[in-house]
C-alpha positions, 0 to 999 in steps of 0.5 A, spaced: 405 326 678 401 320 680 406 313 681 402 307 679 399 303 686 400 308 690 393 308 693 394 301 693 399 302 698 396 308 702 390 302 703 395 296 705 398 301 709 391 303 712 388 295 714 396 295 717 394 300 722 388 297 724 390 289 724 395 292 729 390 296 733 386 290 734 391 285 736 394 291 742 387 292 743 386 284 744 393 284 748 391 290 753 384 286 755 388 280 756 392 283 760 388 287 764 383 280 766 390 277 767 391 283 773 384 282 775 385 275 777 392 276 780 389 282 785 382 276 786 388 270 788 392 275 792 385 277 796 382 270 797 390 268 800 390 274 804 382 271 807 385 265 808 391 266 812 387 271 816 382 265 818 387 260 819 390 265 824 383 266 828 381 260 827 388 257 831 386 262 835 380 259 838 384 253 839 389 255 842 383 258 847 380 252 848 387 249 849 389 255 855 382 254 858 382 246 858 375 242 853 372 241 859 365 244 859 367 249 855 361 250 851 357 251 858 363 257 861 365 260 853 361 263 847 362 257 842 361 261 836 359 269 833 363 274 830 371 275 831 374 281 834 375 288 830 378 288 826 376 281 824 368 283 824 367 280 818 369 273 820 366 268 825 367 263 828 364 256 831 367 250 835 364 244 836 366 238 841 366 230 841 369 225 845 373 226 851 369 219 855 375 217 860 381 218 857 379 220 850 381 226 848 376 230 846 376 232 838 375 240 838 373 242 830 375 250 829 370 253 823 371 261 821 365 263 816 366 269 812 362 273 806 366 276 799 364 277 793 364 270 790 360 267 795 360 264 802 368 261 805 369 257 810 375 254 813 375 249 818 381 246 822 381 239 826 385 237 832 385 233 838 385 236 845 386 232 852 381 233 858 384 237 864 379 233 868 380 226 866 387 226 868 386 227 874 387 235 875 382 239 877 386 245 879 384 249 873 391 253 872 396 247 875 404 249 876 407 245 871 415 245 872 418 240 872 419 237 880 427 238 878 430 243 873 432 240 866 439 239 864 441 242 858 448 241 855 450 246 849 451 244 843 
């Protein structure tokens, strides 16, 4: 026994299936470039943090060793350390005439996929020599032990 419009039915029943198919198949590309994104941002954030760690690091350098004729005693630039390899960095020194700091710019480079980064970090560091102080590892404790009162 044949009902009437059953074929009509298996062929709505069919464009169903396949509307079906290209809406999951649409939502599945959206997802995965969503997921490609998300792994690209989190490796770009982990490349800067990394960055903003070597290139405080060499601040911190120049800050340890006094600005001072720096560039003629230190390496102001190349690559970092392993397992930072890929990084590099370059400082670059201005002021410091008299008592003027001496303004001291950390700028680490690195390669990805996406093309050339940089980070650069500015900051102001005071002369050893300008001061007066040419001992290069002076005592600096107080001349009397500082009174703490708790609170």
């Amino acid at each position: 026994m044949v009902r009437p419009g059953g074929s009509t039915r298996r062929g709505f029943a069919l464009a169903d299936v396949i509307v079906g198919a290209v809406i999951l198949g649409a939502a599945l590309a959206v997802i995965v470039g969503l997921a490609g994104q998300a792994v690209t941002a989190q490796s770009k954030g982990r490349d800067l943090a990394l960055a903003a760690m070597l290139a405080d690091e060499q601040l911190n350098l120049v800050l340890a060793r006094g600005p001072d004729d720096y560039a003629k005693r230190f390496a102001t630039q190349g690559p970092c350390d392993p397992p930072f390899a890929d990084f590099s960095y370059r400082l670059e020194f201005s002021g410091g005439v008299g008592a003027e700091p001496y303004a001291v710019a950390a700028t680490v480079l690195w390669s990805r996929a996406w093309g050339a980064q940089q980070l650069t970090i500015r900051t102001l560091v005071a002369s050893r020599t300008g001061t007066g102080d040419t001992d290069p590892d002076p005592d600096r404790r107080p001349d009397s032990p500082v009174q703490r009162n708790p609170q």
